[in-house]
N, C-alpha and C positions, 0 to 999 in steps of 0.2 A: 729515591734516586731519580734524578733527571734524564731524559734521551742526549741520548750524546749526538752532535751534528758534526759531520766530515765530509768536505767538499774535496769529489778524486772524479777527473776524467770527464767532468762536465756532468758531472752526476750530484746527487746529495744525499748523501748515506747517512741513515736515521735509524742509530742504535736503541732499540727499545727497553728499559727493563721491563723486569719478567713479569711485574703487575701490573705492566701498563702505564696510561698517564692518570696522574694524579688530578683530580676534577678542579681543587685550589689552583694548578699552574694554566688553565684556560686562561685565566683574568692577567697571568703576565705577559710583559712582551716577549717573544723569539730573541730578540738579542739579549736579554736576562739568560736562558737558558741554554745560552751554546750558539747560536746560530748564526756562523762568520762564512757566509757563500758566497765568496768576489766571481765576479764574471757572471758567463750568461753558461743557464741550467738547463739542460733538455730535458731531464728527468729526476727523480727520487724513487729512491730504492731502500727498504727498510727491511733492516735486519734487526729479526723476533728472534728471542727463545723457543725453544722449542713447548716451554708450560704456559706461554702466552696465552691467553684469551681474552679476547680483545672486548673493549664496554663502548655503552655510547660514550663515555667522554673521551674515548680515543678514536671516534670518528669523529666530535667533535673536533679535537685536536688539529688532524690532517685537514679536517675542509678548511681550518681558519689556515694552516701552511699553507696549501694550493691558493688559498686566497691572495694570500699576500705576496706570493711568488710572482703569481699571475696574473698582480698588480702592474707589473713593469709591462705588461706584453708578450711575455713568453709563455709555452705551450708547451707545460709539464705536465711527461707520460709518469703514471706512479706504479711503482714495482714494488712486486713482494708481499704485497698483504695476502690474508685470506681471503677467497671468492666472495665472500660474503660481505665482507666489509668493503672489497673493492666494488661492489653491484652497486651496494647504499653510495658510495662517495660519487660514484659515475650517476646516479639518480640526483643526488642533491646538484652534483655539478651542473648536468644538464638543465634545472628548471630555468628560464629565462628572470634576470634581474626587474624587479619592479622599478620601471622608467621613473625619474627622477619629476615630480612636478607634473603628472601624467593626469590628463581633462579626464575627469569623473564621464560613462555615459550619460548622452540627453536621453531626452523623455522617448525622442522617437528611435534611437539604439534600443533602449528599455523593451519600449512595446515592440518594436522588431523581433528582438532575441525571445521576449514572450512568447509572439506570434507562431515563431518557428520551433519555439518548446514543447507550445499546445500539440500546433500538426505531429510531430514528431511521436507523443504519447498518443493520436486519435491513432497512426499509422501503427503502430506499436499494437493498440487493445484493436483494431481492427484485426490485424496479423494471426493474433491471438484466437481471436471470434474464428476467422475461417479455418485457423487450425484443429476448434473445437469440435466442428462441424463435421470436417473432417474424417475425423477419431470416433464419429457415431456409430459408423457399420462398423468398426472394428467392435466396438465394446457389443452393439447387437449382435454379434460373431461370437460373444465369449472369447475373441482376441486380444481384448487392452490388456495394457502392462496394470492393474488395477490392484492392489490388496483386498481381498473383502476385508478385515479387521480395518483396514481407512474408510471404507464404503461404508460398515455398521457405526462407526466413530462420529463419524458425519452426519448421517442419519439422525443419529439422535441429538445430536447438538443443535442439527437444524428443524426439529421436531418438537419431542417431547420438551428437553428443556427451553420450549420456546413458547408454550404452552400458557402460564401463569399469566407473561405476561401481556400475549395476544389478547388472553381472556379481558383479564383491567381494564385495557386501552380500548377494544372497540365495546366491552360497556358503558365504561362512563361516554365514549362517541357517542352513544344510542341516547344513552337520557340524557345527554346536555342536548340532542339533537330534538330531542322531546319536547324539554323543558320551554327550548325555545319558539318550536314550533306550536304548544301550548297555546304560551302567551299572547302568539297575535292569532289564532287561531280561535281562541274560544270570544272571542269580539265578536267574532261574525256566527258563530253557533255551527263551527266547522269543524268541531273538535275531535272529532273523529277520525278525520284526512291527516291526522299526525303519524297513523300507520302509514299511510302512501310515503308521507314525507319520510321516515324514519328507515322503511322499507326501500324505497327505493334510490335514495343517497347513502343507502350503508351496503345496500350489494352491490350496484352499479359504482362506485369510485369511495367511497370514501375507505370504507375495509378493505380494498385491493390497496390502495395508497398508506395506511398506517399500517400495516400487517406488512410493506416490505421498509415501509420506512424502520419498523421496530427491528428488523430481521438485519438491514443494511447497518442499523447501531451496535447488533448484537453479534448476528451471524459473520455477515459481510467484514467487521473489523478484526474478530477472530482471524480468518482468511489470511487475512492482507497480514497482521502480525504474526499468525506460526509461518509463515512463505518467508515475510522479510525475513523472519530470524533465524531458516534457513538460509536463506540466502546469504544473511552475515558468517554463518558459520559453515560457508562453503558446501552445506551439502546438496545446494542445484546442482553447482560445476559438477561434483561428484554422480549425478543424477546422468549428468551429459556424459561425462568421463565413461562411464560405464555402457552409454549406448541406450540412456530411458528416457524419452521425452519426458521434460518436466511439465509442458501442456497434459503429456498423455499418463502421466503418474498421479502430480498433484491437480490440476485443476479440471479433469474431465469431472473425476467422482464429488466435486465440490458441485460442480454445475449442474448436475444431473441429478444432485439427491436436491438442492434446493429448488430446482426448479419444478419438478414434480411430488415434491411436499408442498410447497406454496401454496395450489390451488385446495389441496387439505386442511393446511391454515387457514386458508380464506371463508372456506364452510364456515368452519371451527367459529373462525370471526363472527363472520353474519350470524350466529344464531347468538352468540353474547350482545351483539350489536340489536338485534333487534329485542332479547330478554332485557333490555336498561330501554330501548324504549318504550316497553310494556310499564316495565317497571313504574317508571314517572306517568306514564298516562293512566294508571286503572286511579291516583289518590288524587292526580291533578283536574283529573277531566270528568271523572267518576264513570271510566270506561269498564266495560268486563273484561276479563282474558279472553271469551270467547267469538265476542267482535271484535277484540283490535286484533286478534289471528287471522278471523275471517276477512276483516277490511286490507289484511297483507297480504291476504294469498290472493283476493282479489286485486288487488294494484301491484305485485312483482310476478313480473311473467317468466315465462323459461326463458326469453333474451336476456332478460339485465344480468340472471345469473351466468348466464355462456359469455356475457361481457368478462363481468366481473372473472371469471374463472378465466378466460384468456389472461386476460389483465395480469393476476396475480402468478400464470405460468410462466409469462414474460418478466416480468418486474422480478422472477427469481430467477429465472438466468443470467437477467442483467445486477443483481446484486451482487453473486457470486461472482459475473466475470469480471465485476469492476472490482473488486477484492480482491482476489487474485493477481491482478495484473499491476497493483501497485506492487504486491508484496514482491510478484518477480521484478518489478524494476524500482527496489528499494535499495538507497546505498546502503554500505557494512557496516551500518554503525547502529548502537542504539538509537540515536536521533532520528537515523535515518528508518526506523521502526516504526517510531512514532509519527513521525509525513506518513507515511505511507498508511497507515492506520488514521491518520487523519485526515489525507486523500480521499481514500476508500470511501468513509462513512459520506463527506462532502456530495464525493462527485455521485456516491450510488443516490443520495437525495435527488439531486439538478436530476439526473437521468431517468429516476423514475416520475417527475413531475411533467417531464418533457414529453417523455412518452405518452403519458397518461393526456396532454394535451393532443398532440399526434389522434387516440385514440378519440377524444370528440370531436374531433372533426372529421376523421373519417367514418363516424359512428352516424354523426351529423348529414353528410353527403349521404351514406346507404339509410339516414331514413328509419335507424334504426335504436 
């Protein structure tokens, strides 16, 4: 059955049946279906059954009415629907029409709106940093709003299971670092100095830099996807709602176990890092285990390792806060999971390469 249309008192009264509109009559015109409104319309007013429930094609329906009504210029109030459906119809009405033949932006709109995107997220993860900060004496208080069951979760996510494959990666570093230092090495009958090389390029930067780079692929993107996909699924609001910092719930315990795991990691590292240097120097060089130890402990001193270990406490706060901070400013969407999980991993790299630049040069300047 079709809506019946009745023009009374400057109104337009839109008899509904009781199941609504039929999704087939969208594609007809209004004059096919009843609709003889002479004069000028202040409003529409629709009377429902009382088993009405209304679907989208019957919001479809009404926006294409109001459409064509307010085709001529006039400014039709609509009455009588459900709250809900009149919120949607007032949402779609209000978005502004897309200008007719409308200049695409230039390059320099582009990089502008960039420009002010970028600042916008540094001011955003800055916000973030100094709320993190913060929230320190609280948690050294035994005051944060914290789970331990999220604390031990974390823990080990940013730990043990991260274990296998710190180990791989700064092995094979060590003897590819070997291998290579070998070959122009043993020209000169310097074969030995591949410990210094191996030693002090795997604790000083190289195993600070791939141990958070692994952890920003692994750890870091984890982060940034269970945040986003609370966030999709409202339960930061619900975090706020309730009166819980979502800095002080979810992301203080993230930063805190990674950043004081990391320099554990980074041990962990350097001795796989310098056992694959070993490795390739005792068949390449026909070194012993017990000089190329002793030629490491002679060339790494307690500094490179106090570097290194700074290095790697930092490069974990900064994994974890840049994780984090996508996932809290992730849109609600799947997609929007996925940025931000792809953010994450991105910007935790640029960030810990930058630093780790920062760091020689002021390492540079102290001389040290």
């Amino acid at each position: 059955m079709d809506p019946l249309f009745k023009a009374q008192a400057g109104e337009l009264v839109v008899a509904m049946p009781e199941r609504g509109i039929d999704p087939a009559w969208l594609g007809r015109p209004l004059a096919e279906l009843g609709l003889e409104a002479g004069g000028r319309l202040s409003a529409v007013r629709v009377e429902s059954p009382a088993a009405w429930r209304w679907k989208t094609a019957d919001a479809a329906f009404f926006a294409r009415l109001l459409g064509e009504l307010e085709a001529t210029g006039q400014k039709i109030a609509l009455r009588g629907l459900p709250p809900e459906l009149e919120k949607l119809l007032a949402l779609a009405r209000g978005a502004p029409p897309a200008a007719a033949g409308a200049r695409p932006p230039g390059i320099r709109e582009r990089v502008g709106l960039r420009a002010l995107s970028q600042a916008e997220d540094a001011r955003a993860f800055v916000a973030l940093l100094g709320e993190v900060v913060l929230l320190l004496p609280r948690f050294v208080a035994a005051r944060a709003k914290v789970r331990r069951a999220e604390l031990i979760e974390v823990l080990a996510e940013s730990s043990s299971r991260a274990l296998p494959i710190v180990a791989v990666v700064n092995l094979l570093m060590g003897a590819i670092l070997a291998f290579v230092g070998a070959v122009q090495l043993k020209t000169f009958g310097a074969g030995i100095y591949v410990a210094n090389l191996v030693g002090i390029a795997s604790v000083r930067e190289l195993t600070p830099i791939l141990t958070a780079i692994v952890l920003a692929g692994r750890t870091g993107a984890s982060f940034a996807a269970r945040i986003a996909t609370m966030q999709g699924n409202e339960e930061v609001d619900a975090l706020t709602a309730l009166g819980v910092s979502p800095a002080e719930f979810l992301v203080l315990p993230r930063v805190l176990a990674l950043s004081l795991l990391m320099p554990l990691l980074y041990v962990y590292g350097c001795g796989f890092a310098l056992l694959g240097g070993m490795a390739v120097s005792m068949p390449v060089l026909d070194v012993s285990a017990t000089a190329y130890v002793a030629q490491t402990q002679q060339a790494v001193a307690g500094a490179h390792f106090a570097i290194g270990a700074l290095k790697a406490f930092i490069f974990g706060a900064l994994v974890a806060l840049v994780g984090c901070h996508h996932g809290l400013r992730a849109p609600r969407s799947a997609a929007g999971v996925g940025a931000a999980t792809t953010s994450a991993v991105v910007n935790s790299i640029i960030g810990v390469i930058v630093l780790d630049a920062v760091f020689a040069v002021c390492a540079n300047a102290l001389k040290v």
